[in-house]
C-alpha positions as CSV (number, residue, x, y, z in Angstrom):
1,X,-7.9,-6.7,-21.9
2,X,-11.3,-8.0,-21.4
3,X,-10.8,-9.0,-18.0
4,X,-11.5,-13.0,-17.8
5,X,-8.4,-13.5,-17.2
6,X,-8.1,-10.9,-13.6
7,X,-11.4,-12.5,-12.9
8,X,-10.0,-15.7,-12.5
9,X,-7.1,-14.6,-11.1
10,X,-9.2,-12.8,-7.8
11,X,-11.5,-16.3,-8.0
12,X,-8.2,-18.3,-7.2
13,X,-7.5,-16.4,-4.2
14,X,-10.9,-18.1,-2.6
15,X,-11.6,-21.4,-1.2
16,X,-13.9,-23.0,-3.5
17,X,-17.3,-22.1,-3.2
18,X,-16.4,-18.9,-2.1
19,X,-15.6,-17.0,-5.1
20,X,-15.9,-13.7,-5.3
21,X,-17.2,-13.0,-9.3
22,X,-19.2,-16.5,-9.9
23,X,-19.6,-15.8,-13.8
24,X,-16.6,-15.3,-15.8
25,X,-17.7,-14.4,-19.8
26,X,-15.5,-14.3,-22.9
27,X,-17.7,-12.1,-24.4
28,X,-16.0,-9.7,-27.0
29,X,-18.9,-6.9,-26.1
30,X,-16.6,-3.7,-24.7
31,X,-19.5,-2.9,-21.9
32,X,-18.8,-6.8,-21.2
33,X,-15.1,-6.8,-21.0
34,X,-15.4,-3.3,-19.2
35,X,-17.9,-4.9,-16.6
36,X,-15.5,-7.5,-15.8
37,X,-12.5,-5.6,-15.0
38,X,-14.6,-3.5,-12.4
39,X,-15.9,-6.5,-10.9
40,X,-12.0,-7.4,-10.5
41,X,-10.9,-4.5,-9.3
42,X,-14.4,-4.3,-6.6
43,X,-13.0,-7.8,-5.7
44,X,-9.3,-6.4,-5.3
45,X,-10.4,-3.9,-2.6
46,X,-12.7,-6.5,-1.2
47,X,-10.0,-9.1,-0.9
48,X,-7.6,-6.2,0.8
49,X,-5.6,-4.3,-1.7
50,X,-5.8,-0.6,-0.6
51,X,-7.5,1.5,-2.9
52,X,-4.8,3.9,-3.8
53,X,-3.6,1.0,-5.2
54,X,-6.3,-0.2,-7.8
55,X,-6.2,1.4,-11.4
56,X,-9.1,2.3,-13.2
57,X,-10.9,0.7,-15.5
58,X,-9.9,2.4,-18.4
59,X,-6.4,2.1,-17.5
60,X,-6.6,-1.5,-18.6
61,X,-9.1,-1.6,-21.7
62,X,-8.0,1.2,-23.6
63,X,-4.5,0.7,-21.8
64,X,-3.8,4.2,-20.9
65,X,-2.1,3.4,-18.1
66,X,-0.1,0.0,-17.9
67,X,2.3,0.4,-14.8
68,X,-0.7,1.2,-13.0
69,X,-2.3,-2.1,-13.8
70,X,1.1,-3.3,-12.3
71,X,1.1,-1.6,-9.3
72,X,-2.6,-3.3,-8.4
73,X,-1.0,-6.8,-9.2
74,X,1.5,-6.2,-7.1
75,X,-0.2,-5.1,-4.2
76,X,-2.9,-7.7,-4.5
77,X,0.0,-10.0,-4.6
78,X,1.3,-9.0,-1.5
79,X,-1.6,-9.0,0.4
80,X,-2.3,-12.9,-0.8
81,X,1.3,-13.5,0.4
82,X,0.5,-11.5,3.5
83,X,-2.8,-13.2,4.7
84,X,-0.9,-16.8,4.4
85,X,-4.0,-18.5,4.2
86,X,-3.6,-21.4,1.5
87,X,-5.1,-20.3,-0.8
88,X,-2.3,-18.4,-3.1
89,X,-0.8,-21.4,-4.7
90,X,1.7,-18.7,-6.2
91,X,6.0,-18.4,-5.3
92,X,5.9,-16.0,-2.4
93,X,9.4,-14.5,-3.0
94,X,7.5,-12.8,-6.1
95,X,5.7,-10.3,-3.8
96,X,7.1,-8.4,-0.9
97,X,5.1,-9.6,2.9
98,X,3.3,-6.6,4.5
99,X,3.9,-5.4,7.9
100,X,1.4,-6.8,10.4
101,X,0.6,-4.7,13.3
102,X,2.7,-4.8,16.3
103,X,0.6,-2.6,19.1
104,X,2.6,-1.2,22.6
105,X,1.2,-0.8,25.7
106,X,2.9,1.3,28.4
107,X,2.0,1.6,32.1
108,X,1.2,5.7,33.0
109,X,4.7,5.3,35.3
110,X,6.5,4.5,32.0
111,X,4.7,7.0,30.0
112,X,5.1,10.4,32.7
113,X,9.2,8.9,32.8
114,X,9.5,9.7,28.6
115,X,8.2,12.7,29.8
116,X,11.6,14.2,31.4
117,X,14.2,12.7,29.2
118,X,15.3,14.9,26.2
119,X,15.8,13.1,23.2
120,X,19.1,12.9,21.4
121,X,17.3,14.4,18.3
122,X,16.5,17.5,20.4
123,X,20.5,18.1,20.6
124,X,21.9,20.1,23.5
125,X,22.4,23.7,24.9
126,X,25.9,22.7,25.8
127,X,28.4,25.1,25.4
128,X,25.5,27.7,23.5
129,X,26.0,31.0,23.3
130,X,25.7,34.4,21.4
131,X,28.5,35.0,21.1
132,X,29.7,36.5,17.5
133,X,26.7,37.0,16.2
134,X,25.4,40.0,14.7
135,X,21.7,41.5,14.4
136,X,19.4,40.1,11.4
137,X,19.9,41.6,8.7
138,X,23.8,42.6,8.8
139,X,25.8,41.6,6.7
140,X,28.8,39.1,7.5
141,X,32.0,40.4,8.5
142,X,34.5,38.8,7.1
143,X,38.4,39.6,8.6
């Protein structure tokens, strides 16, 4: 709850020399505990983890909100497994890989070709017609 613990956690994720909160306190003080858990969760977005995904910090000290808290471990969890860089020490079947990007280039041939196919999603016209139906706002005849 007092955040020492998330501290250390985001520290690990560094190279040494390079952490990210360089004093972690025990202290029992609430504006101490509650300072720590926002310099985690400032090191969380930092570090990668989106922040849609970070909880607040009341979500953790008063612990309004526990699967939130989850959902930030998670995600910072996949983004360690994602960057691959050493550093998480951790088993990386625990957390899910994130997509990386994968950009496409076309050639302006390739592109104004797309333009004259019709998609399979679009359907066809074949074999449309009007025929049987009745204005809006009859009602169906039924023989």
């Amino acid at each position: 709850m007092g955040g020492a613990v998330l501290c250390k956690l985001i520290n690990s994720l560094y190279p040494p020399g390079q952490e990210p909160i360089p004093k972690i306190s025990e202290s029992k003080m609430a504006f101490k505990q509650m300072e720590q858990i926002s310099q985690f969760l400032k090191a969380a977005e930092v570090y990668g983890v989106r922040t849609t995904d970070i909880f607040q910090t009341v979500d953790l000290w008063e612990g309004k909100d526990m699967a939130a808290v989850q959902r930030t471990l998670m995600a910072l969890g996949s983004v360690a497994v994602t960057k691959d860089d050493g550093c998480y020490r951790g088993e990386p079947s625990w957390f899910h890989r994130k997509a990386q990007q994968n950009r496409r280039g076309f050639s302006e041939e390739q592109l104004r070709q797309g333009q004259n196919v019709i998609g399979l999603q679009m359907g066809s016209n074949k074999g449309a017609s009007q025929a049987g139906m009745t204005g809006y706002g009859m009602p169906r005849q039924i023989m």
